[in-house]
C-alpha positions, 0 to 999 in steps of 0.5 A, a space after each residue: 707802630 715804629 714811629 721811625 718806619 712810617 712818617 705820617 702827617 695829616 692837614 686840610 683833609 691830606 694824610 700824608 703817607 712816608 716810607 721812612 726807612 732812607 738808608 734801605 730806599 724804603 725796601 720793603 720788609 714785612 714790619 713795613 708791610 704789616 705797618 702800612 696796611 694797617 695806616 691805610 685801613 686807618 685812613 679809610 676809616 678816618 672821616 676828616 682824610 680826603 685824600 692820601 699821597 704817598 712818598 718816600 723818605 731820602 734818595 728813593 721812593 721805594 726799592 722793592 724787597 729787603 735784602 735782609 728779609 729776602 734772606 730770612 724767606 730763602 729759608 721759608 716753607 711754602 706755608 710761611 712763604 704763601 703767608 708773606 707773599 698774602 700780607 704784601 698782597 692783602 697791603 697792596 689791595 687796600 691801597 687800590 681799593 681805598 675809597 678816598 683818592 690816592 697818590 703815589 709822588 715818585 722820585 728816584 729808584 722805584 723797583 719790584 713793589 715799589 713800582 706795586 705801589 705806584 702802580 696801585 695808587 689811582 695817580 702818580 707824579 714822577 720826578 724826571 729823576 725816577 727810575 723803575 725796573 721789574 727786577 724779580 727775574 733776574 732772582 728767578 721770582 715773578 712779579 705776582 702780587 703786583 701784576 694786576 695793578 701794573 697791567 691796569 696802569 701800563 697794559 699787557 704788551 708793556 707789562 710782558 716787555 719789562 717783566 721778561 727783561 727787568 730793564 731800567 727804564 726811566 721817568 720819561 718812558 713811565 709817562 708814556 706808559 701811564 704809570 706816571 700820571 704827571 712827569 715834572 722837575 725834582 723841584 717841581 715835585 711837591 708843587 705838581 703833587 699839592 696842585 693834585 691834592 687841591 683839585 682832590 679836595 674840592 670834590 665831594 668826598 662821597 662823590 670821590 668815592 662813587 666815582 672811584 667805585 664807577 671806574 672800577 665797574 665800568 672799565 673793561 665793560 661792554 657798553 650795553 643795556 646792562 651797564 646804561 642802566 647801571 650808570 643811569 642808577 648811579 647818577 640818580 642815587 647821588 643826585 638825590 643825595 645829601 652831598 648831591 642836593 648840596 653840590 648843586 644848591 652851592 653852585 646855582 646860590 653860586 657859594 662854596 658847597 659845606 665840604 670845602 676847607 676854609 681858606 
């Protein structure tokens, strides 16, 4: 992989995932795209990550495509531009559906698939700096590969609202909206990130997963017999479970449960 692309640091159970191209505000082109989807199939399978936040390098999070890529696509075929348009696709799913919980610290520009990958993690902290726009219109494209994961976090009026317009809109306004879970300082940034992170690692790890993997299937449900049997099965599986057995022994012996990092 090219080192210089993608920085990746891991301690405490944190992969610490940067864009690290600060002279393109970390655009996306398909190296970056190929390299990040296989750093997170890496971190998945990797048994000592908890958690994975995501960040990018120099003065902005990530804005959106590369212009020498969006170049190199003008001149693409319909089977070459499917293929593309899949990668980003395929790079975006495995962020979503990553059993370990994910971050996305934002600050300055997050554009196009920038905001994608905001909106993909399970929780973002924002800088008051940041700034987010669904620019795709105004190339007469659509924003397809990321609208499932940007109608989930800010609904379909507000989606329907900055797709049509591509407006900036700013930190303020994305907290509002739910794609910016926390909205703090730019100083404050990395302290509201690392606060998350430790409440993250506490949890069990595979009760992190079983929770993400409940809010998947219940969102959206009908609450009905179907889904208070399926919930009552999901409770009882991990009851009965080793990490289960272990959460509950550590709190009634009142100690640590075996998963916490020593301090």
């Amino acid at each position: 992989m090219t080192e210089d692309m993608i920085l990746l640091e891991k301690s405490d159970g944190v992969a610490r995932i940067t864009l690290n191209r600060p002279d393109m505000r970390n655009a996306f082109n398909d190296v970056l795209i190929s390299e990040l989807h296989a750093m997170l199939v890496d971190m998945e399978q990797d048994s000592s990550v908890r958690a994975v936040v995501l960040a990018g390098n120099g003065p902005a999070f990530c804005a959106g495509a590369d212009l020498g890529w969006m170049k190199r696509m003008a001149g693409y075929e319909h089977a070459q531009n499917l293929a593309d348009a899949q990668a980003l696709a395929d790079m975006l799913a495995s962020l979503h559906r990553m059993q370990k919980p994910t971050i996305a610290r934002v600050h300055g520009a997050a554009f196009a698939g920038g905001v994608g990958l905001v909106a993909a993690c399970d929780m973002a902290v924002g800088s008051l700096d940041a700034r987010f726009c669904f620019s795709e219109v105004r190339l007469g494209l659509s924003p397809a590969t990321i609208s499932p994961y940007v109608l989930r976090a800010i609904g379909e009026r507000a989606a329907r609202r900055y797709f049509l317009t591509a407006e900036v809109f700013d930190a303020t306004e994305a907290h509002r909206l739910g794609l910016l879970s926390a909205l703090v300082p730019p100083d404050a940034l990395d302290a509201a990130t690392d606060t998350l992170v430790q409440h993250l690692v506490a949890g069990g790890p595979q009760a992190l997963a079983k929770i993400k993997d409940l809010v998947e299937a219940v969102s959206g449900q009908p609450v009905n017999e179907a889904l208070s049997v399926d919930t009552a099965q999901r409770i009882a599986d991990i009851r009965v479970s080793p990490e289960g057995r272990e959460g509950i022994a550590s709190f009634l012996e009142k100690r640590k449960p075996s998963w916490t990092f020593a301090s």
